[in-house]
C-alpha positions in Angstrom: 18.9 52.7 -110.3 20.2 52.6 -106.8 22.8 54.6 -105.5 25.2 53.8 -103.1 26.9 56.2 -100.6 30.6 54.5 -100.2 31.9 57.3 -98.2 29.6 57.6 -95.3 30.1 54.7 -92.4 26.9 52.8 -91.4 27.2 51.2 -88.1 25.7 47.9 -87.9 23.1 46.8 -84.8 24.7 44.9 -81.3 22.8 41.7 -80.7 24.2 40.5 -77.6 23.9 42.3 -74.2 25.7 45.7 -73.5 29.1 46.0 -71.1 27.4 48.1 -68.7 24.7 45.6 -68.7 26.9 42.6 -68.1 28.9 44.8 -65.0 25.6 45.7 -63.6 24.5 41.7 -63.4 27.8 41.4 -61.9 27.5 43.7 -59.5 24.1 42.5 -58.7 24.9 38.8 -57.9 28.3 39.8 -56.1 25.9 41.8 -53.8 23.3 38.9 -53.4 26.4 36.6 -52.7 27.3 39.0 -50.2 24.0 39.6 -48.5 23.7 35.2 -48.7 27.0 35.2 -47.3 26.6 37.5 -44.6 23.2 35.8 -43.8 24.9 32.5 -43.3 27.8 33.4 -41.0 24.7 35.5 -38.6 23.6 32.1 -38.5 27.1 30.2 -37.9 27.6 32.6 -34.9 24.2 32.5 -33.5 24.3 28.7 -33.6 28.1 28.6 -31.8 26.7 30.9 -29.4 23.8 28.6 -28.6 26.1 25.6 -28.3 28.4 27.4 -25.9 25.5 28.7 -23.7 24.2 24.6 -24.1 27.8 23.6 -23.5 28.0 25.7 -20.5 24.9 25.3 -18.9 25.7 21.1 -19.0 29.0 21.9 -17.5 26.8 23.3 -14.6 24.5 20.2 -14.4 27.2 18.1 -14.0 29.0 20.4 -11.1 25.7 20.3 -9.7 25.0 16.5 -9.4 28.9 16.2 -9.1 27.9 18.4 -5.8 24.8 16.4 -4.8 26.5 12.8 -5.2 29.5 14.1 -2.8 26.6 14.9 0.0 24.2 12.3 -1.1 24.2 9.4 1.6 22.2 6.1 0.8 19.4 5.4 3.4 20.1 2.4 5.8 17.5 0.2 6.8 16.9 -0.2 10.9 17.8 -3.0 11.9 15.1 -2.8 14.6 12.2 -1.9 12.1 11.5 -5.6 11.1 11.0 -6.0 15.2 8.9 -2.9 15.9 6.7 -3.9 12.3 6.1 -7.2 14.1 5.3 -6.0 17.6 2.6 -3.3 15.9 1.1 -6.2 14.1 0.4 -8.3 17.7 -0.6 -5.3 19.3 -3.2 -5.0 16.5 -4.1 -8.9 16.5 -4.7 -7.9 20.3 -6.5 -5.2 19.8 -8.5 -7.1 16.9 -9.2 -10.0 19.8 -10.3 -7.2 22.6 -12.9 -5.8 19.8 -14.1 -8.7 19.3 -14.8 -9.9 23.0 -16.5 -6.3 23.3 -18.9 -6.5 21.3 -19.4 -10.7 22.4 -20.6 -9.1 26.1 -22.5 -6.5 24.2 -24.2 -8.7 22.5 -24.3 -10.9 25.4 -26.0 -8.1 27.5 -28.4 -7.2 25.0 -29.8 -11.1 24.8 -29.5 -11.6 28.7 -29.1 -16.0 29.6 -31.2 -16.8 27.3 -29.0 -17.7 23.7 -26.3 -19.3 26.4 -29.0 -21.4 28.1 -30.5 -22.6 25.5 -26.8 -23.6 23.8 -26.2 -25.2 27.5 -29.5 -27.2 27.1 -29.5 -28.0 22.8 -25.6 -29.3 23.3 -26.1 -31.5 26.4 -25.7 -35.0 25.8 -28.4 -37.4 26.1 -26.7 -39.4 28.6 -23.4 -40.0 30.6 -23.7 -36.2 32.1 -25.3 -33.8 33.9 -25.6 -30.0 35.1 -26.3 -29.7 39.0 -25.5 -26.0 39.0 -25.2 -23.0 36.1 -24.0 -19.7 37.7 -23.6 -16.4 35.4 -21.8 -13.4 37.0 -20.7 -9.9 36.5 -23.9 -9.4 33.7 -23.1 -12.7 32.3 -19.2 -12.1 31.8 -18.4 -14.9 33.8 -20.2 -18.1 33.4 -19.5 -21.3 36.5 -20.5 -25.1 35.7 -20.9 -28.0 38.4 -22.2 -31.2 37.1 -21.6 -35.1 37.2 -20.3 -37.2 34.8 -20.3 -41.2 34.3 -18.3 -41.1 30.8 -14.8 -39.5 30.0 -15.2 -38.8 26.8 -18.6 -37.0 27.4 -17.4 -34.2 29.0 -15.0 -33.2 26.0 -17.6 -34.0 23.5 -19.9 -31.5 25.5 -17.2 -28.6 25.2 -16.5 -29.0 22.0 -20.2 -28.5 20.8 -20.7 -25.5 23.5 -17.9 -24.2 21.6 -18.8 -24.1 18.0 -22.6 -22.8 19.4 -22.7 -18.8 18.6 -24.0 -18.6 22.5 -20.7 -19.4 23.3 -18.2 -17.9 20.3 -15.4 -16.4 21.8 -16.1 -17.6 25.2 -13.1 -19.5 27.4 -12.7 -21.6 30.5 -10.2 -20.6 32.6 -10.3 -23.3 35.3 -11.1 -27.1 35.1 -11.2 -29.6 38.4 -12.7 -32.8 38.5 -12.9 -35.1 41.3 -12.8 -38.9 41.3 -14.5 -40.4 43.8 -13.7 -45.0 43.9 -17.0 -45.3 41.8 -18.6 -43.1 39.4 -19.7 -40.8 38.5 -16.8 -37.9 38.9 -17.8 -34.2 39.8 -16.7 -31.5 37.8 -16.2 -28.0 37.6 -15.9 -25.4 34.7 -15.6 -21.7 35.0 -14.3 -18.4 33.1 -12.7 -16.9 35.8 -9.4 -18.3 37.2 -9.7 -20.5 40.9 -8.4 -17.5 42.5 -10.9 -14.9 40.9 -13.7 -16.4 41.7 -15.6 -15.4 44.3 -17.8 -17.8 46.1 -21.5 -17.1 46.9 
């Protein structure tokens, strides 16, 4: 037989969480809020502060080229540089030509007569003219032709092939004179040096 106890009070077991419990998880998030909270304006404010020092320093770039366009002058071609480009070149196409004509009496010195004698001799024609003197002078600078001809056209012919021969690259007359007598043949004369250069042995 059981007995029961109706006076004394029997308290019966909490199941859910506690009051001080619950305040404590409050006061726990309100403080992580807080700390989030906080942690995000540092951040609003740092970024702000970047953008006015970005904002600023742009403000100074454009003062500056502001600055630099007011003194900036565009550069002006001279009208005289096409004519000084030009006369360079021709002094250079001179110089290029005096080079060349060097090292021709070099190489002229080195071989002596013989290369322009033997040009004289493979390009003379078989007929219609002839040589009756060859003078060299100065070394061989200067080269003097008399001869005799009995047909125009050989004369020309005969130039023409002394002047492709490599005896005779780069080598010009300077004075022509022919004389017609009232029958042929004519006399000639061909030299490098002017009439008035030439010096007469």
């Amino acid at each position: 037989m059981q007995n029961l106890n109706l006076y004394q009070h029997q308290r019966r077991r909490q199941t859910g969480p506690r009051p001080r419990h619950m305040l404590q998880a409050l006061l726990v998030a309100f403080g992580l809020a807080l700390l989030h909270g906080g942690w995000q304006l540092w951040q609003v404010r740092d970024l702000q502060a970047q953008l006015q020092q970005a904002e600023a320093l742009a403000q100074s770039e454009e003062q500056l080229l502001a600055g630099e366009q007011a003194v900036f002058r565009e550069p002006q071609l001279d009208p005289q540089l096409p004519l000084q480009v030009a006369s360079a070149q021709e002094r250079n196409r001179q110089l290029q030509r005096l080079a060349d004509y060097l090292r021709l009496l070099a190489l002229q010195h080195q071989q002596g007569f013989a290369d322009p004698l033997v040009a004289l001799s493979e390009q003379h024609p078989e007929q219609g003219l002839w040589l009756t003197r060859i003078a060299f002078t100065d070394g061989g600078r200067h080269l003097r032709l008399e001869g005799r001809s009995s047909d125009q056209q050989a004369l020309p012919s005969y130039l023409q092939a002394l002047g492709q021969a490599p005896a005779f690259k780069g080598r010009q007359f300077a004075h022509f004179s022919a004389k017609r007598t009232a029958a042929e043949p004519f006399d000639f004369v061909l030299s490098s040096q002017a009439a008035d250069q030439e010096k007469q042995p």
